[in-house]
C-alpha positions in Angstrom: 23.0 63.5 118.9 20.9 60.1 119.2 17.5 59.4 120.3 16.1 56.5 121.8 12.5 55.5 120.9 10.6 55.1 124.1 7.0 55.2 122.6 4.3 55.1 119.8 1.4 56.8 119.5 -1.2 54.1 119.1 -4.4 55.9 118.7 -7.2 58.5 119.8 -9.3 58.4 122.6 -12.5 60.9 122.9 -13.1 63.8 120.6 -10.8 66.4 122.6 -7.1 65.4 121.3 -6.3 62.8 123.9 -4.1 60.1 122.4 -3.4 56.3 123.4 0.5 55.4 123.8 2.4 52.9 124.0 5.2 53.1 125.8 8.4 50.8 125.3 10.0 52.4 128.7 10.1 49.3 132.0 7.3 51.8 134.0 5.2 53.1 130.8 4.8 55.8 132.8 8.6 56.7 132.4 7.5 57.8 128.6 7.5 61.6 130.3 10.4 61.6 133.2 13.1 62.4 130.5 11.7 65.3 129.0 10.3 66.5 126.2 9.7 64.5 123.2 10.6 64.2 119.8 9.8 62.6 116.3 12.2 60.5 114.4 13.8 63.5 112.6 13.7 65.4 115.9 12.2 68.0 113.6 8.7 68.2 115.9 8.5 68.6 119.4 6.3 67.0 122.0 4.9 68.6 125.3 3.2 65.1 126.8 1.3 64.9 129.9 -0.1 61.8 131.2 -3.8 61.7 131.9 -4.0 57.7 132.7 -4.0 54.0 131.3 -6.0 52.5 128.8 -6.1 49.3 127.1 -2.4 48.6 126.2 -1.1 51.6 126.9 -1.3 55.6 128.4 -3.7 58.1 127.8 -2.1 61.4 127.1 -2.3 64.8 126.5 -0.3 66.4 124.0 0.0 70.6 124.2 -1.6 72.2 121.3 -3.5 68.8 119.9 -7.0 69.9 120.6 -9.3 68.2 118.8 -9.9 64.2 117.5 -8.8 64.8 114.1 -5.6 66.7 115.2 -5.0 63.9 117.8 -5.3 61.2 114.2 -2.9 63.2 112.5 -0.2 61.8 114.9 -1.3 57.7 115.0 1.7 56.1 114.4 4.1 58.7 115.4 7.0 57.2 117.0 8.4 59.2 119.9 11.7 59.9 120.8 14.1 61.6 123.5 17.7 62.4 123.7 19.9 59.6 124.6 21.9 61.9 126.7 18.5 62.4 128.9 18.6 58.8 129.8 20.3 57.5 133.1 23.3 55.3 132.4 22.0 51.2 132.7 23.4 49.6 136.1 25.9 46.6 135.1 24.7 43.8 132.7 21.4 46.2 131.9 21.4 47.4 128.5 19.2 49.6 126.5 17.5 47.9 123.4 18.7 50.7 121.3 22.6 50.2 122.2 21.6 46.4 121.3 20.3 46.5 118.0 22.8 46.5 115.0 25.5 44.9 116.8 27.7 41.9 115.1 26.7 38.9 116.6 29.5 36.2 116.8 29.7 32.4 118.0 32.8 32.0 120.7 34.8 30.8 117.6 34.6 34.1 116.0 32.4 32.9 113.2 29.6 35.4 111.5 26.3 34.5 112.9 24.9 37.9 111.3 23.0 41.3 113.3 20.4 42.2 116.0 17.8 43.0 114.5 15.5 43.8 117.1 15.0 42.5 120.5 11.3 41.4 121.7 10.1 40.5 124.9 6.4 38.3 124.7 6.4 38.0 127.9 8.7 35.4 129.1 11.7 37.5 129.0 13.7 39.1 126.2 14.3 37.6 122.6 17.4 38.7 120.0 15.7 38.9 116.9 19.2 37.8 114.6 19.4 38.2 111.3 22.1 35.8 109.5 24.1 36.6 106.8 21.6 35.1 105.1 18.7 37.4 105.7 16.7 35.0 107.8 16.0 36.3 111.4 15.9 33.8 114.1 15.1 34.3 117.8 17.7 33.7 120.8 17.0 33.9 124.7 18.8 37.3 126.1 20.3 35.0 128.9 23.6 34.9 130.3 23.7 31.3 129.2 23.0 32.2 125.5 24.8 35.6 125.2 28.0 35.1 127.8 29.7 38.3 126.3 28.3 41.6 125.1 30.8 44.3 123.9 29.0 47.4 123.1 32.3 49.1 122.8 33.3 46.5 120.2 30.2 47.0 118.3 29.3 42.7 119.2 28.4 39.8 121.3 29.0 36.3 121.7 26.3 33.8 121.8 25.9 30.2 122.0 22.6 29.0 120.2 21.0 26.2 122.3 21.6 22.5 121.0 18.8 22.9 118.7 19.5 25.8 117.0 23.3 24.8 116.7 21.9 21.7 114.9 19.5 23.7 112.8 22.9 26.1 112.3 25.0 23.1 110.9 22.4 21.6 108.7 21.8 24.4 107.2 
């Protein structure tokens, strides 16, 4: 079964086990509406109740975590739930996770490489490519730039602005 990442634990906050995460769900606060939570081997199990915000994140309560040094243990702990918990996307929405990995194509057919990861900075989501090449370059996750997405095809189609087809040919 596959999980989806939807947090990190970033840090500690007090001396009684509270922890600081940040959550990669739209509402941060969705971290805990899917159930319980998981490491990446799905090996460890994760009872998380939320407690408030801090800076850049949640403050949360994790059952059996106690004490600061317990709550340490876990910094950098990515956290992880079924994907079968999640709710389908609506049409054209796409979970970064069914994203990443898939063969990205110009409308010509030719390679243009992976997705590598997808950011968001806070205009909007970015395709993080990686060519065949190894280089990664960044491309707007419009409708403009990416006019096809076929998760059932394991690709997209994309058309690099002007600039980065010229970059593209000169290269």
């Amino acid at each position: 079964m596959s999980r989806v990442c939807l947090g990190v634990v970033a840090g500690v906050h007090g001396v009684r086990g509270l922890v600081r995460i940040k959550s990669f769900t739209e509402a941060p606060e969705d971290l805990v509406a899917y159930g319980p939570l998981t490491d990446e081997a799905g090996t460890r199990r994760f009872e998380v109740r939320l407690k408030g915000r801090a800076k850049g994140g949640l403050l949360a309560e994790i059952a059996g975590l106690d004490d600061r040094t317990a709550a340490e243990a876990l910094k950098g702990t990515r956290l992880y739930v079924d994907r079968a918990a999640l709710p389908a996307p609506e049409e054209e929405e796409y979970y970064h996770a069914d994203l990443i990995g898939l063969r990205v194509e110009d409308r010509a057919g030719r390679d243009l490489g992976r997705v590598a990861a997808v950011h968001n900075f806070g205009a909007g989501d970015l395709l993080g490519i990686e060519g065949p090449e190894g280089a990664e370059r960044l491309l707007p996750f419009t409708k403009a730039v990416v006019p096809e997405v076929d998760l059932a095809a394991g690709r997209l189609v994309v058309e690099p602005p002007v600039e980065e087809e010229a970059k593209t040919s000169d290269e």
